[in-house]
C-alpha positions in Angstrom: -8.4 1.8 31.3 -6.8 4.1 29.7 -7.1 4.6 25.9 -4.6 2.8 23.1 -6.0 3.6 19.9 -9.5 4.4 19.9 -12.2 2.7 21.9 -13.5 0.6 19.1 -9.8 -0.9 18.3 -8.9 -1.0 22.3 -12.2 -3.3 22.5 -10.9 -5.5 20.0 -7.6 -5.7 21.2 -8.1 -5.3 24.6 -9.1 -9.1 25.0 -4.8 -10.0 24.6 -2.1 -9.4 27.5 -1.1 -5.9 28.3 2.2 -5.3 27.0 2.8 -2.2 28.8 5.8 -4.2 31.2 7.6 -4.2 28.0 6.9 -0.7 27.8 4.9 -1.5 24.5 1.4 0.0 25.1 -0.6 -2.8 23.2 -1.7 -6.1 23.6 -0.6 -9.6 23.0 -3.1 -11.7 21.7 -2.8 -15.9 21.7 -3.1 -17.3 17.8 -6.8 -17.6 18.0 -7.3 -14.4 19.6 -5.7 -12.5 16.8 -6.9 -14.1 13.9 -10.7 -13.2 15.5 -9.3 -9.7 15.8 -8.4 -10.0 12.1 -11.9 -10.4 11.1 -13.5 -8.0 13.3 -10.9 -5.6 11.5 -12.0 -6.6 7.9 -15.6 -6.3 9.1 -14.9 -2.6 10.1 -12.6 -1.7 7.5 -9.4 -1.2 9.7 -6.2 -2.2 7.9 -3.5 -3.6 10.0 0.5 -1.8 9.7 1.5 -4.7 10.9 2.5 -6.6 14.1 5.3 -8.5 16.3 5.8 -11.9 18.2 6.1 -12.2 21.7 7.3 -15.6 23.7 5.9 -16.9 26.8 8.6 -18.1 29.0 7.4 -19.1 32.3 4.6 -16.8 32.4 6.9 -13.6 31.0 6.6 -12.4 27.7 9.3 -11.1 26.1 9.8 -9.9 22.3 11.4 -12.3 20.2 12.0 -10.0 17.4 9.8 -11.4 14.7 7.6 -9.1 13.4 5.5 -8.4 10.1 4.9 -5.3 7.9 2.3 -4.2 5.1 2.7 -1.1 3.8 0.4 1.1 1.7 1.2 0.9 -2.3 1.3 3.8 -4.4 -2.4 4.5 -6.2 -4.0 1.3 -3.7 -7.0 2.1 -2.7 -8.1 2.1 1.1 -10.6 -1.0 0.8 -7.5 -2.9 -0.9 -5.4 -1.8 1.2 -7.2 -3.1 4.3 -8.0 -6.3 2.3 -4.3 -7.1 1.4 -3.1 -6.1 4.7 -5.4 -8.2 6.7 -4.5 -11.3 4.4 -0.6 -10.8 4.7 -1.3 -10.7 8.7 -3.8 -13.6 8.7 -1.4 -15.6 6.5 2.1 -14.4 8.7 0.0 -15.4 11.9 -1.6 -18.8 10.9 2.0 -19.8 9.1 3.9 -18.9 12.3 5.8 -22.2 13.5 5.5 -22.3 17.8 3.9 -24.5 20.2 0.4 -23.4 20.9 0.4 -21.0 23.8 3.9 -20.1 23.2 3.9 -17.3 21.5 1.4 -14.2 21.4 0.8 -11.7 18.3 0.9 -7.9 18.7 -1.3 -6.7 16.0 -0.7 -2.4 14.9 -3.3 -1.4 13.1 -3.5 2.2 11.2 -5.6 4.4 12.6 
């Protein structure tokens, strides 16, 4: 396989869809997936950028467009940072209205 981010991210991640016949290179992860994802990140200190939404439509996911950002503010430090991040993507991700299995989260997470 080859390498996303780093092998410690790609192992989190790596348990979602590929997205590369979207020509993202990333994984899709279902609702449940990605908020376990969000933990390991907190555990490890890894903030997240942000992420987009992907719909399953007959087996093919597609983008829909939605997407979530958390960027860095001025003097925060990295520990915040991750903190706030991973709270703004836990919180866009468990708030998301769709059917369950319906759509799939594409977390980015700053490396």
């Amino acid at each position: 396989m080859e390498k996303y981010w780093s092998s410690e991210i790609d192992m989190i991640l790596g348990v979602g869809r590929p997205l590369e016949d979207v020509g993202v290179r990333n994984w899709a992860l279902s609702r449940e997936d990605a908020l376990a994802a969000l933990t390991k990140f907190a555990e490890i200190g890894i903030a997240v950028l942000g992420g987009d939404v992907y719909s399953v439509n007959g087996g093919v996911v597609e983008s829909n467009y939605d997407n979530w950002y958390c960027n860095r503010d001025d003097h925060e430090s990295d520990s915040a940072y991750v903190e706030r991040s991973i709270a703004a993507a836990r919180n866009y991700i468990e708030n998301y209205r769709a059917p369950e299995g319906a759509v799939l989260f594409a977390i980015v997470p700053k490396i």
